[in-house]
Every structure is written in C-alpha cells, then in structure tokens.
C-alpha positions in Angstrom: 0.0 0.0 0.0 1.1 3.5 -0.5 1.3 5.4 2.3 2.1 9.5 2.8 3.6 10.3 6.0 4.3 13.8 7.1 6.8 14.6 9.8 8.9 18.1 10.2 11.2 15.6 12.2 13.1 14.1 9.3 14.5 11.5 11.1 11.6 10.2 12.8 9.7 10.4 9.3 13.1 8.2 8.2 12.1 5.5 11.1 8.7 5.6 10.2 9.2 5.0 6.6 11.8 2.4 7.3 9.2 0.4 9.8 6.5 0.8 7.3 8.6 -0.3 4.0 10.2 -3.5 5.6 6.2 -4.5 6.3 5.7 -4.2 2.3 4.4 -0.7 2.1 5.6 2.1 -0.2 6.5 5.2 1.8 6.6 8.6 0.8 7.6 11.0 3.1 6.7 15.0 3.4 8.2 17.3 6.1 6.5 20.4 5.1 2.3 20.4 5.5 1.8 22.5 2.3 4.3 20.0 0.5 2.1 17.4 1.3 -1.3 18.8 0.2 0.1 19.8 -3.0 1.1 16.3 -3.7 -2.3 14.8 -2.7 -3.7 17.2 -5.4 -2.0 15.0 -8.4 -1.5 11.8 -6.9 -2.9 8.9 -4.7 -2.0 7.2 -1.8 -3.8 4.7 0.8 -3.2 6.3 4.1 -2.0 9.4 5.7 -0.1 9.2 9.1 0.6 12.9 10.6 2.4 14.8 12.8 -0.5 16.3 15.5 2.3 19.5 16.0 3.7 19.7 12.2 5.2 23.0 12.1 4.0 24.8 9.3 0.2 24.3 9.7 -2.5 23.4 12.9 -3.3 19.8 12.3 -6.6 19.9 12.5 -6.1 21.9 9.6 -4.0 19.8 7.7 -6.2 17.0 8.3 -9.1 18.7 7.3 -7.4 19.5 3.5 -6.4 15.9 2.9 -9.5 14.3 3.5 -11.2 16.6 0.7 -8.0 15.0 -1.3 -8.0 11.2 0.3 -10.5 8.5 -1.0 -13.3 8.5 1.5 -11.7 5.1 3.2 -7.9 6.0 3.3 -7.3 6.0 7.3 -5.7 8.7 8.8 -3.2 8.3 12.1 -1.9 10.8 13.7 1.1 11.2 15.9 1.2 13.5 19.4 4.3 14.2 21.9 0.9 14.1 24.4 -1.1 11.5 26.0 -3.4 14.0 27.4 -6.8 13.3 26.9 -7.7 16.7 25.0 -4.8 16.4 22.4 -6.3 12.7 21.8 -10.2 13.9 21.4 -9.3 16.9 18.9 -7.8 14.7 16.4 -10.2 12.2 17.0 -12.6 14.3 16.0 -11.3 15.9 13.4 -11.6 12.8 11.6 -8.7 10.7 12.4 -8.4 7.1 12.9 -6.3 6.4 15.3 -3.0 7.8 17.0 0.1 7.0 18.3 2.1 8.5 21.4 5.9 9.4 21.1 8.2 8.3 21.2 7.2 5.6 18.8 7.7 2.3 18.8 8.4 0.4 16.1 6.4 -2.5 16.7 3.1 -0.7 17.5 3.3 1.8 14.3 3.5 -1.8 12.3 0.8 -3.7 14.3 -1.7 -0.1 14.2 -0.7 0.7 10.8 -1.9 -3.2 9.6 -4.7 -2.9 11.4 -6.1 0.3 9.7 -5.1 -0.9 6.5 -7.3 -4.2 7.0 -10.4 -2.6 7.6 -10.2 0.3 5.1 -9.4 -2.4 2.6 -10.3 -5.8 3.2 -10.2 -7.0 -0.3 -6.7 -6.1 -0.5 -6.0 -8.7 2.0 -4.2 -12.1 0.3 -7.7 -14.1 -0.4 -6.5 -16.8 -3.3 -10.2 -15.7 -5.1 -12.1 -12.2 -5.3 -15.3 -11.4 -7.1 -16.3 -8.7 -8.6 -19.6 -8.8 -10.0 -19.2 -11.6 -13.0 -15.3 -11.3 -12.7 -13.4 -13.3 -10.6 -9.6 -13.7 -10.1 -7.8 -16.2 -9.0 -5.0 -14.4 -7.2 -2.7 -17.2 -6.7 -2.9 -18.9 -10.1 -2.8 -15.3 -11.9 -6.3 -16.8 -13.4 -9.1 -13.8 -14.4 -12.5 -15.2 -15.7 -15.8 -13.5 -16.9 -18.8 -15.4 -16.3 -16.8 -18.3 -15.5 -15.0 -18.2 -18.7 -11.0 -17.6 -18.6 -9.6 -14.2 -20.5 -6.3 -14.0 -22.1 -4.1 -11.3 -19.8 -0.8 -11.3 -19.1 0.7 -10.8 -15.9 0.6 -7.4 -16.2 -3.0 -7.0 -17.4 -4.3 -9.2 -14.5 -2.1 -6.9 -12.1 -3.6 -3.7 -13.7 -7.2 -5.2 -13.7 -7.1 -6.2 -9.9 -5.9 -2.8 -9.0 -8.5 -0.8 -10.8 -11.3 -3.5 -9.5 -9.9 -3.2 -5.8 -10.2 0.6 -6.2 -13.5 1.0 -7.8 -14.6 4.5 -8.2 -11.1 5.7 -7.2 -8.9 8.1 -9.4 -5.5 6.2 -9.0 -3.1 8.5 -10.0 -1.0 7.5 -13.1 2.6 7.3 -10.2 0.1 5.1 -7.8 -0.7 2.8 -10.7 3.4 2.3 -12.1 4.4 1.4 -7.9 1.5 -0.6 -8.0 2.0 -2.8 -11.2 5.4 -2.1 -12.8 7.4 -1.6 -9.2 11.1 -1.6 -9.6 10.8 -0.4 -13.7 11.4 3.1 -13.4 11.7 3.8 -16.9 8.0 3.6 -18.1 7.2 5.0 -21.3 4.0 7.0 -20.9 2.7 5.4 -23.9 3.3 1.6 -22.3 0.5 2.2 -19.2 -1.6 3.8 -22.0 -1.3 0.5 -23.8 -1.7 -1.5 -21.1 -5.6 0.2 -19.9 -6.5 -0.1 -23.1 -5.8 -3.8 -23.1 -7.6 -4.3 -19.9 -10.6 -2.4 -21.1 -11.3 -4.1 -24.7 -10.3 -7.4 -23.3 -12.6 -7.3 -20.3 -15.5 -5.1 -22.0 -15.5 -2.6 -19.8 -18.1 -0.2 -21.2 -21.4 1.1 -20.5 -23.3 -1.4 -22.3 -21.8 -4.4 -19.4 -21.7 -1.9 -16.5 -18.9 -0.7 -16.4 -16.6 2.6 -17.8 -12.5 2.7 -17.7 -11.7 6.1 -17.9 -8.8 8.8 -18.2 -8.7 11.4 -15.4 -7.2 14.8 -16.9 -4.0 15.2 -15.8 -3.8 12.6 -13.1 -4.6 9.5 -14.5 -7.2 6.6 -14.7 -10.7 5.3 -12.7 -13.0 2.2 -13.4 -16.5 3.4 -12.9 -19.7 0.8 -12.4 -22.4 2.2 -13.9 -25.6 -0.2 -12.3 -27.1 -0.4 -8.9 -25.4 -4.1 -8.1 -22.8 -4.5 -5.6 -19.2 -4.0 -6.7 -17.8 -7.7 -4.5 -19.9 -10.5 -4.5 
C-alpha cells in the first residue's frame, strides 16, 4: 500500500518509513504540511499518518485538506508528543483514525498501521479468489474469468485489472498505478501504461453497455466506474 507520511522531524519520518517499508508498504515522506497537500492534489495514496504538532500548519487543519484530497476510506493516524486526553479527542474528532504517542515504537506503528489498512481495505488482503460482479480472479494462479469463462491477460494485465477493480470508483493516479504494477521499472514510457488500460478495457468489456466505464482522469490518470445499482464484491 502507498502510504504519505508527514513529519517536520526528518529523522523520525526516516524510522517511520523504514518500519513501514520493511512490512511491504511504499512510503513517501513529506516534512512540510503544504508539501504534502500539494502532492495529494496529483497523486494517490492509501493512508495518511501525521504529525499532530507539524510546524508549518494546525493539524486539524492539515487534516481537514487531505480528506477533501483522500479516498473517503484512506485511514488517517496521527502522531502527538501528548497522552493528554484533550490532544487525543481533537484529532479524534477531526476525523482521524487512530494515533500514536511518542516516542514511537516500532512495533506498535506496524501492528496499528496493519490494522487500519485491514479494515479500510479488506479486499486487499491475500484471499486466493475475489469477485467482482461476473469477474473473478484467482489471485494465486494469476487466473481472471468473466462469467466463469477464462480471459487471455498477461501478468501485467491481471495486475492492472485487480488494482482498478480493488479501487473501484477511485482516481489512481498515473505514479500510484506504475508502484502498483510495474514496481522496480522506473523507466515507463508513458505510452506503455496507456497501452496496457487499453488492453484491460477491450479485453474485459468494460463499457457502459456491461456496466462498467475505464476512464482517463485529466491530468492525473485513470478510474474504473460501475455504472448499475449491483454491488461491486460478491
């Protein structure tokens, strides 16, 4: 999962990124509260985790701006230097998740972070079948069938079409979609993820007329849209 972290402390943001990519996340970290909001305008990530006393901005505040810029679901945890009860209930409810006291430890960011992550996204977690309305992928066997009948995709295909599925109704930013599927190859053409949705849209027929609509999003990048009233996982 991708996960935005905002600290003006670099080197705690360093432990918290180090803790949080050694569980399998990606980690970007921000140090300035401005830096981060302007980031959240053109990209996605999964969950935010805060600084309570950032020092460029209150963080009710900053709080406040990224959810108008966070999928409704991405959790939010925040971090105070106080375990007093007040500093606790403000960012409580000011929409936050959870929180952690410092100093941190590493083993309860990991075990707090995981826990967030598994309720804001339980399809993400490693079931060996999902389904999607009449899709269904087999995660372990790389397998994707439409009304029970298998499609030809390639590893990358099934990757993409999981991701968009798993995110349904979601902008995913055109960076959020290259960490998600192409990982480790920097070098993407532009033209090659371009390719790729295509692919993924004419081989699984997703278009109005079966429910559903892959589209571009100006300037940031790509979102599967269902278009009828049944549920999105069976």
């Amino acid at each position: 999962m991708r996960i935005a972290v905002l600290d003006s402390d670099h080197s705690q943001a360093e432990l918290i990124c180090q803790v949080l990519t050694a569980a399998g996340h990606a980690c970007h970290e921000f140090q300035s509260a401005k830096d981060m909001l302007g980031q959240l305008r053109k990209d996605s990530c999964d969950m935010l985790i805060l600084d309570w006393q950032v020092s460029d901005l209150d963080g009710a505040e900053v709080l406040r701006r990224a959810r108008e810029k966070l999928a409704p679901k991405a959790p939010v945890l925040f971090m105070t230097n106080s375990a007093g009860e007040d500093d606790i209930v403000a960012g409580i409810k000011a929409g936050a998740d959870d929180y952690l006291v410092k100093p941190l430890r590493r083993s309860e960011l990991a075990l707090r972070a995981q826990a967030l992550l598994r309720m804001a996204y339980p399809t993400q977690n490693s079931a060996e079948q999902l389904q999607f309305g009449n899709y269904t992928f087999e995660t372990r066997a790389g397998r994707l069938l439409m009304d029970g009948e298998p499609l030809d995709v390639t590893h990358k295909e099934f990757a993409l079409a999981l991701l968009f599925f798993r995110n349904l109704g979601r902008p995913l930013s055109r960076a959020y979609i290259h960490e998600a599927v192409w990982q480790r190859e920097t070098a993407l053409p532009s033209r090659t993820m371009d390719t790729h949705v295509s692919r993924v849209r004419n081989k699984l027929q997703l278009k109005p007329e079966h429910g559903y609509r892959l589209v571009p999003v100006y300037s940031y990048g790509y979102r599967l849209e269902k278009l009828n009233s049944q549920p999105a996982n069976a």
